[in-house]
C-alpha positions as CSV (number, residue, x, y, z in Angstrom):
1,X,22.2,20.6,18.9
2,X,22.3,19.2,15.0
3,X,21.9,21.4,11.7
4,X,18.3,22.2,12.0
5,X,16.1,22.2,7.9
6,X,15.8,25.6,7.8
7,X,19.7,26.0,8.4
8,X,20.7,23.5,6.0
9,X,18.7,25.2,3.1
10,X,19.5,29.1,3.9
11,X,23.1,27.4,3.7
12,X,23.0,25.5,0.8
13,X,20.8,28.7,-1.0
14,X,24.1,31.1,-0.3
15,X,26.5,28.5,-1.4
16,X,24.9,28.4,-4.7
17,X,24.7,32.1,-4.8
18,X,20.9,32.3,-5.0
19,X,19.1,35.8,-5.0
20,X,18.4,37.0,-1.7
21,X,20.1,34.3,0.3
22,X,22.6,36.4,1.9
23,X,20.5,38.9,3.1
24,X,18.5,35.8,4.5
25,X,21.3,35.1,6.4
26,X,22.3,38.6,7.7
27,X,18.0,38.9,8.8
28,X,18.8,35.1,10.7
29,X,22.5,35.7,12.4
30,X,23.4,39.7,12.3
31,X,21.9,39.7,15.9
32,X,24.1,36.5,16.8
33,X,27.0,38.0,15.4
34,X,26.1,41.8,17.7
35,X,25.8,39.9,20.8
36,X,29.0,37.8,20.2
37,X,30.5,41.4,19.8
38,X,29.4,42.7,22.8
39,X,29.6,39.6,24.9
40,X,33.7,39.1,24.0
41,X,34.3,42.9,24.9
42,X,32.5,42.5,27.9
43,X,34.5,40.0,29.1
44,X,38.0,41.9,28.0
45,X,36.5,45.0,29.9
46,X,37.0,46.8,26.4
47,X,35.2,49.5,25.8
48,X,33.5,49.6,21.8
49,X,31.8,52.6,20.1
50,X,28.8,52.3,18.0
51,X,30.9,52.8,15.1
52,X,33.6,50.3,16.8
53,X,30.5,47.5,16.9
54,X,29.5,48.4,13.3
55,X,33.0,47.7,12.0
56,X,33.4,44.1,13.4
57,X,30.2,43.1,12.6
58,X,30.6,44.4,9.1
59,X,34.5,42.2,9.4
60,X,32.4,38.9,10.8
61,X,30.1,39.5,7.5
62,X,33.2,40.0,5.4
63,X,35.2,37.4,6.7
64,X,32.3,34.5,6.1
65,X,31.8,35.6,2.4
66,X,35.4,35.6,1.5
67,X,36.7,33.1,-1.2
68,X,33.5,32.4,-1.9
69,X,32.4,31.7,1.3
70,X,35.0,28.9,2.1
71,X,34.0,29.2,6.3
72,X,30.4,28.2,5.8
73,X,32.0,25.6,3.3
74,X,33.8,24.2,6.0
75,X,30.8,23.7,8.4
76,X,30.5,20.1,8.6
77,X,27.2,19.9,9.9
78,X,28.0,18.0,13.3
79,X,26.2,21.2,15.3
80,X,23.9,24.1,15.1
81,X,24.9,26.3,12.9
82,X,24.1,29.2,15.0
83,X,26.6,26.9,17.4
84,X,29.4,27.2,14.9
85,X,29.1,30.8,13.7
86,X,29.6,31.4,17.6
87,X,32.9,30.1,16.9
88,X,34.1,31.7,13.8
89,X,32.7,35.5,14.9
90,X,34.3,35.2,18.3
91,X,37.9,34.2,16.5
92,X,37.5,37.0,14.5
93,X,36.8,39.6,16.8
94,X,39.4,38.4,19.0
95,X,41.7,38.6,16.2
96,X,40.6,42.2,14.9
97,X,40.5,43.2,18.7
98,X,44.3,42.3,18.5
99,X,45.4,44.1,15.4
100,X,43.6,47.8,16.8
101,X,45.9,47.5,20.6
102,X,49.1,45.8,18.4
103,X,48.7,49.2,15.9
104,X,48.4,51.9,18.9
105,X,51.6,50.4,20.9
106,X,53.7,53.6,19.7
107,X,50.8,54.9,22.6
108,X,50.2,54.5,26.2
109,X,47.9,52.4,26.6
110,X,45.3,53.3,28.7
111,X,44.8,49.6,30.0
112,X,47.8,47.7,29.0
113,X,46.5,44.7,30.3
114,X,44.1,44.2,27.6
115,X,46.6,43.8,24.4
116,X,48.3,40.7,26.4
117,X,44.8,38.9,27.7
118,X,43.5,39.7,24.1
119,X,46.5,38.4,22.1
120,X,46.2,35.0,24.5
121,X,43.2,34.5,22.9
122,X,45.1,32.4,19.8
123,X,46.4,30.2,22.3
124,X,43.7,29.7,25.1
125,X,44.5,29.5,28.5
126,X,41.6,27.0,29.5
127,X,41.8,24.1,28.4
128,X,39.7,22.3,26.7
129,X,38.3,24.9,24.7
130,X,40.3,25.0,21.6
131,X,37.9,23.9,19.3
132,X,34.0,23.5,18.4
133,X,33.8,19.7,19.2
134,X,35.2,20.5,22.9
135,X,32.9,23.1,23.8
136,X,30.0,21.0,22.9
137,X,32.1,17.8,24.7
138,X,31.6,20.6,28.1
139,X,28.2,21.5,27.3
140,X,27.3,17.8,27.5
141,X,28.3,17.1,30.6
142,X,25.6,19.7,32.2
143,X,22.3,18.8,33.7
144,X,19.3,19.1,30.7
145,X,18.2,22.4,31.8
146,X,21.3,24.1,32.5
147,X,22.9,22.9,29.0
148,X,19.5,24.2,27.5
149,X,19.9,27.4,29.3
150,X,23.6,28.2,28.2
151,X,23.0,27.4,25.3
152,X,20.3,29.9,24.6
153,X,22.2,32.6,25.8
154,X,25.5,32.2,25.2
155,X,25.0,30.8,21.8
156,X,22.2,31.7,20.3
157,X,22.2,35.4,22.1
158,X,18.9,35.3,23.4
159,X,17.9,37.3,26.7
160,X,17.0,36.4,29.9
161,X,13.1,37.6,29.0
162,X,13.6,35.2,25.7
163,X,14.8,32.3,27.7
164,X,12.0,32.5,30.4
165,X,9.5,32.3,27.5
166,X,10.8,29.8,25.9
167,X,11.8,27.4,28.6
168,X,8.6,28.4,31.0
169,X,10.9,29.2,34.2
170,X,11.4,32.3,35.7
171,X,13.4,35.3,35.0
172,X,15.3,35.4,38.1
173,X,16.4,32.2,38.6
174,X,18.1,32.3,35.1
175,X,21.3,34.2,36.6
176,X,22.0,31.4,39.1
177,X,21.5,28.9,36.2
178,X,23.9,30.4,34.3
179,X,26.4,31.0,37.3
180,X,26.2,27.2,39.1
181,X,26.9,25.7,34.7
182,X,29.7,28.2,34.7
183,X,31.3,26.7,37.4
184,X,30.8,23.4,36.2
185,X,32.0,24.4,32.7
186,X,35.4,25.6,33.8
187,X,36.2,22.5,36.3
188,X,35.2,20.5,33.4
189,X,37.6,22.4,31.4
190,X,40.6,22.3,34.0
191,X,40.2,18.5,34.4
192,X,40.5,18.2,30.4
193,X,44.0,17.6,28.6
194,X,45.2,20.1,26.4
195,X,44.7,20.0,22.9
196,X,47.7,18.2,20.8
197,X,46.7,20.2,17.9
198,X,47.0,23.9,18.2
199,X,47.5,25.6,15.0
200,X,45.9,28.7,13.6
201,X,42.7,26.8,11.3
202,X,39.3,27.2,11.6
203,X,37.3,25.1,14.2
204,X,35.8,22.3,12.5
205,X,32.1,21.9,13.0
């Protein structure tokens, strides 16, 4: 999905540092930014406190104003921009995820599993999926309605309820949608070389 208008302007008004830009774009992606959160300690079976949840959200927000917001100025444009951000919170929550297990390993861990799945995470197991340009490769490959579908919720956050509206098909048939492009995504994935580039930089957009 390109850079919509409204995205190009909200990111062009924080660039320049224009009154009330930023807290334009907390009101626009803060929620994209909670569900990314909650979707990548879902899937790590990691527990987070409401204080836990506060703290990388307020790290996404930190890390995307640093240096004078130097990961927005590396958005290239070539996707959504709600696409992108996906991305960059998802890295960094990974990352942060890492540093809390790496600074309790004086202590048993309760599921030592986690620190090693979580640390992976620089170096990802599927691949395929190293960078921005390869997800959105995968996502092309689905069937209209199934790309639309994952892309609503897994990108853009939005709920089952939200998708149903917006898409005019039914609640319960938006589970097995999600389930048969998951399927598709990851033997899609498999059946893609690895990545010659690996390093540690942003994704580019």
């Amino acid at each position: 999905m390109a850079l919509t208008n409204l995205d190009r302007d909200l990111l062009k008004r924080c660039l320049a540092h224009q009154p009330g830009a930023w807290n334009d774009f907390i009101d626009r992606f803060l929620g994209l930014v909670y569900h990314v959160i909650h979707h990548t300690a879902h899937l790590r079976s990691t527990p987070l406190r409401p204080e836990d949840v506060e703290d990388l959200a307020a790290e996404v927000l930190l890390q995307i104003v640093a240096h004078d917001y130097a990961v927005l100025r590396q958005f290239r444009g070539n996707s959504s921009l709600a696409t992108y951000l996906t991305v960059i919170s998802r890295r960094i929550c990974v990352h942060e995820l890492a540093r809390r297990y790496a600074s309790r390993e004086a202590q048993p861990p309760a599921q030592p599993s986690n620190l090693e799945e979580v640390e992976d995470e620089d170096l990802p197991r599927t691949p395929g999926l190293e960078s921005l340009e390869e997800v959105e490769k995968l996502l092309s490959k689905l069937p209209s309605r199934e790309r639309e579908v994952v892309r609503l919720h897994y990108i853009e956050g939005r709920s089952y309820e939200e998708i149903s509206t917006e898409m005019s098909i039914p609640v319960n048939s938006i589970g097995p949608i999600l389930s048969r492009a998951r399927k598709k995504l990851r033997k899609s994935a498999n059946n893609t070389p690895a990545s010659p580039n690996r390093g540690g930089t942003e994704p580019k957009a």
